[in-house]
N, C-alpha and C positions, 0 to 999 in steps of 0.2 A: 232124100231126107223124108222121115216116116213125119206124120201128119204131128204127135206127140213131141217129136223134135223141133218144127216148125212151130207151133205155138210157143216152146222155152224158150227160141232165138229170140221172137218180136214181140212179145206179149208185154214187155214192159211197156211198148211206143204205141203197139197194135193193137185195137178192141177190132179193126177192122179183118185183121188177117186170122184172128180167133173166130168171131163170126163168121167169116167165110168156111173153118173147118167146121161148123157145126151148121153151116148150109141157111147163113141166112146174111143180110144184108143191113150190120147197123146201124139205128139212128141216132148219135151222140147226142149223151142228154146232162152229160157235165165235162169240161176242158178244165181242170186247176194244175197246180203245179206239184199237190200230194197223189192225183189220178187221175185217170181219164176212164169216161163209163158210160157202154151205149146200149139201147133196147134194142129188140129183138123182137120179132111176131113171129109165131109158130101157130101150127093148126092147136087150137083149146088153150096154149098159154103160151104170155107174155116170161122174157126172158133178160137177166143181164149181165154184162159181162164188164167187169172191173180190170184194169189194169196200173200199175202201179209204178214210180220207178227206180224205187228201194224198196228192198223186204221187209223194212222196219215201217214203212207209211202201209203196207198192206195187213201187216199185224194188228198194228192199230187199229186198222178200218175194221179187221174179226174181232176185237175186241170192244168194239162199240157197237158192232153187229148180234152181238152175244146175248144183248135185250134182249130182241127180236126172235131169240129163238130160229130153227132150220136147220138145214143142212145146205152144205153149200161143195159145188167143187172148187178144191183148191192146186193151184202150181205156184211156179216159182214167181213171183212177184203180178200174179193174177188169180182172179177171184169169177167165176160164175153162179148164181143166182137162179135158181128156177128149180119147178116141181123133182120131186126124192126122183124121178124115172126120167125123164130126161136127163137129168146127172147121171144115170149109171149110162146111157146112151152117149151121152158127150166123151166120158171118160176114157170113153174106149179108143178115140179119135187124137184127145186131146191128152192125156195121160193126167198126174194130181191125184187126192185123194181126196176122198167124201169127208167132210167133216160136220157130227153135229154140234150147231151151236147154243149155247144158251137153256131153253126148259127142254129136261130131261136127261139133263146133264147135272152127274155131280148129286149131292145126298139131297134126298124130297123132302118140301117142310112140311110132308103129311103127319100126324101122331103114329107112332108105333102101335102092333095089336098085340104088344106084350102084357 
């Protein structure tokens, strides 16, 4: 089973077995019944990794995330958090797609130079 497979299987129950494919050792920093979500330390940045256990409570979650502004990686009913270059490094591991959210997205309420 390729590393990108193994994160779709568990990632609804697992922040632990996602962390592990990204080579680190979570410290669960919320238990509810819409997610579970744990940090990460890497060398220069901190890191997190969301999982969820319906696609509809993880939609949510980017939708409220969307203030906030980022980019984020995303799969199937899980969510990772951390700097634009470590997302493209995880990806590769963990499969998902970059998503940005929030500013910079969508029409700017700058004035036009018409």
């Amino acid at each position: 089973m390729t590393a990108a497979a193994a994160a779709g299987v568990v990632a609804p129950a697992k922040v632990e077995v996602i962390a592990g494919l990204t080579g680190c050792t979570a410290t669960i920093r919320i238990e509810a019944a819409e997610l579970r979500q744990g940090v990460c330390h890497a060398e220069g940045a901190d890191y997190l990794i969301t999982t969820f256990p319906e696609e509809r409570h993880k939609e949510t979650w980017l939708d409220a995330a969307a203030i906030y502004g980022g980019r984020y990686l995303v799969g199937s009913r899980w969510v990772v958090s951390a700097e634009p270059e470590m997302l493209t490094r995880f990806q590769a591991g963990l499969g998902g797609d970059v998503r940005q959210l929030g500013a910079g997205v969508g029409p700017s309420a700058a004035p036009s130079a018409s």
